[in-house]
N, C-alpha and C positions, 0 to 999 in steps of 0.2 A: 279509918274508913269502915264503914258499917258493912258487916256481910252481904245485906240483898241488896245494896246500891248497885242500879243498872250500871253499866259504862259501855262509851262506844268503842267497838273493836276496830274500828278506820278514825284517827284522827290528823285530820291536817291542816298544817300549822303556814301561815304565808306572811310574808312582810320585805319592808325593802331590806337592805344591808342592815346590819348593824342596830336591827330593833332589838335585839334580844332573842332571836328564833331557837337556834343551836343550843342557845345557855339554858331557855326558860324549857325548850320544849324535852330536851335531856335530861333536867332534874324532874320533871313530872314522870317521864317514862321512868325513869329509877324507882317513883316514890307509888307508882302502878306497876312495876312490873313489866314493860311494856316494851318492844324494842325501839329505840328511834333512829330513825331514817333521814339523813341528809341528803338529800336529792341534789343538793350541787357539789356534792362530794365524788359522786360521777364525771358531772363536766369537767369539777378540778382533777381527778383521774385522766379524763382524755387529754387533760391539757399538757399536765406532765409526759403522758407517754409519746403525745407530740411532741415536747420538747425534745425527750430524751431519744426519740427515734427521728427526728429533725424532720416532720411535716410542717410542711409550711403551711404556716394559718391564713394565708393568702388563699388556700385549697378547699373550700369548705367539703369538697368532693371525696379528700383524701381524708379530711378530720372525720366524717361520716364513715370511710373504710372501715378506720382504725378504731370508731365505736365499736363497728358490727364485727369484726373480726375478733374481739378481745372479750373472754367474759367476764363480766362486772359481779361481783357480789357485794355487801353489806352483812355482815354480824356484828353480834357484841365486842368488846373489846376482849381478842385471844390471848393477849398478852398480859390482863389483868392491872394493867399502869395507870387505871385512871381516864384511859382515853373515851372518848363518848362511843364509840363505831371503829371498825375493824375495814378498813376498804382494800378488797382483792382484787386481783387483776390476774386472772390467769392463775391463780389459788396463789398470787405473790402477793404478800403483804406492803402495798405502795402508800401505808397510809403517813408517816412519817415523811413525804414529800409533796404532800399535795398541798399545800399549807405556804411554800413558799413566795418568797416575793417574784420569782420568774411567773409559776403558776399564778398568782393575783393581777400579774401584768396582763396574761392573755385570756382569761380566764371565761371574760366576756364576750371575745371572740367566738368561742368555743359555745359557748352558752345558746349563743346568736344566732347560731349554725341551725336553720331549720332541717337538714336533713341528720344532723348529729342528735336533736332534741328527740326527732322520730326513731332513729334507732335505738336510743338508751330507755324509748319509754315502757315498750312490753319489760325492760331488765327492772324499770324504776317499781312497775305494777306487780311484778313479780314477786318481790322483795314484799312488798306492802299483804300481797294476797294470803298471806302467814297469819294474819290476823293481830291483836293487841299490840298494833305499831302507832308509833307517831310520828308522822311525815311532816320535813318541812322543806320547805324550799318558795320560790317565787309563781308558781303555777300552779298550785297541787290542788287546790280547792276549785279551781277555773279547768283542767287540761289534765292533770295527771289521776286525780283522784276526786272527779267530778261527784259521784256517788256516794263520798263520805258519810262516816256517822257524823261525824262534828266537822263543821271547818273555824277553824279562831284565824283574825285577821292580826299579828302584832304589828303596831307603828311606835315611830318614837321622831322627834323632830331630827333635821340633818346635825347642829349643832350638838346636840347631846348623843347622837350615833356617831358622831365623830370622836367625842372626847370619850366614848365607851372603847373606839376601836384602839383611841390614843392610848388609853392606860393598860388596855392589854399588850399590849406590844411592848410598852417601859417593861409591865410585870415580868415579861419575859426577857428582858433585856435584851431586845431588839431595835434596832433605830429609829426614832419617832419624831415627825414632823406635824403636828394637831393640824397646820394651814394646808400642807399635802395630803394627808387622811380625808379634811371635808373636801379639798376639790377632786378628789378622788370618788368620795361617795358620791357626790354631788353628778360627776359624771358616770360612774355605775347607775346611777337613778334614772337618767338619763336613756339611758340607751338599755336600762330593764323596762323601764316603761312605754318606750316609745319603738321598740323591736316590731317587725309584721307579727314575728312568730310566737306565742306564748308568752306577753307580754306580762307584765308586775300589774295585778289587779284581784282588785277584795272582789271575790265571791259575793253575790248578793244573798247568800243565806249564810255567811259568815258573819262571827261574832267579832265583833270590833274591840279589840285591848290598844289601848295609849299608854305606851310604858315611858311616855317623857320625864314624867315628875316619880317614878317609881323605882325602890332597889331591885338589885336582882330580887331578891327573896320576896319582896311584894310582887314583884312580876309574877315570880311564880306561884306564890298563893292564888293573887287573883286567877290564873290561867286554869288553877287545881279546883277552885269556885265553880269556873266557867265546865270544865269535866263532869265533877262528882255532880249539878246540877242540870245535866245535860238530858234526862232521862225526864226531870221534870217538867222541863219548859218545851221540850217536844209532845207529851203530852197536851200540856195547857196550849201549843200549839204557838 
């Protein structure tokens, strides 16, 4: 990367399940220097503490307490193992739980929570307001980080974000059903895009990536394209 390439110090990254957000948008912050930010790595924080403190997701009243009572941070990985982000809860390292198949069951609920969404957001902006981050999540170009320097849209078709989630899950030797994964996404898509609140939508000054026909590593070239050129085309306007 050439020394006076511009780059933008807010980038956010949005797409449904399973485009690639996490993978693409984590190897570019490594390969910038950059921190990045999982904005649903929150919701799966409240989910879990819900779990494990037994609020009922029936409550959206009570899932909102336990946002606002609890504080959330994001860093690097403390542990140095590889992980993308470090998720605190009350300076407890909860990020080894949030990941589970209890947490992916409710996870949406929790998501959905208009009054959960509004307390996690001054924590989500917070995190972000550090500077050289890369935020992703399903809102961030629309809702959380309306102002960015960049917003990149990733998509990838249901089928192929299925059989992406499928082989992560083998890789890990985890239980995998390819026809439970898409009806799964299928209904994550669902009810991210059709919520009142902070629904799953491309930003209209968002740059549009289709990682259907693309590997990791060309996702993430093209997404490093769409960065290191970022300076340019807002010039050219």
């Amino acid at each position: 990367m050439e020394q006076h390439t511009i780059l933008p110090s807010t980038i956010a990254v949005d797409g449904p399940a399973g485009s690639g957000k996490s993978a693409v948008s984590f190897a570019v912050a490594q390969r910038l220097g950059y921190l990045f930010v999982d904005t649903g790595a929150f919701y799966r924080a409240v989910t879990f503490l819900a779990l494990e403190q037994n609020v009922s997701f029936d409550d959206p009243a009570a899932l909102a307490a336990l946002a606002r009572r609890v504080h959330f941070d994001m860093t690097p990985d403390l542990d140095n193992d590889g992980r993308q982000y470090t998720m605190l809860a009350d300076n407890r390292d909860i990020t080894p739980h949030i990941h589970s198949p209890a947490v992916d069951a409710y996870v949406s609920i929790t998501a959905a929570a208009a009054d959960v969404r509004a307390a996690l957001l001054d924590t989500q902006r917070r995190v972000a307001a550090r500077g050289r981050v890369i935020v992703a999540g399903r809102d961030i170009g629309t809702v959380v980080l309306p102002n960015a320097d960049l917003k990149i849209y990733l998509d990838a078709s249901l089928d192929k974000r299925a059989e992406r989630r499928y082989a992560q899950r083998v890789a890990k030797g985890e239980p995998a059903d390819l026809a439970a994964i898409r009806r799964g996404l299928a209904e994550r898509d669902t009810l991210d895009t059709q919520r009142d609140v902070a629904p799953l939508l491309r930003a209209s000054d968002a740059v549009y990536l289709d990682t259907t026909f693309l590997t990791l590593e060309q996702s993430i070239d093209a997404a490093m394209r769409i960065v290191l050129g970022w300076h340019t085309a807002r010039r050219s306007g």
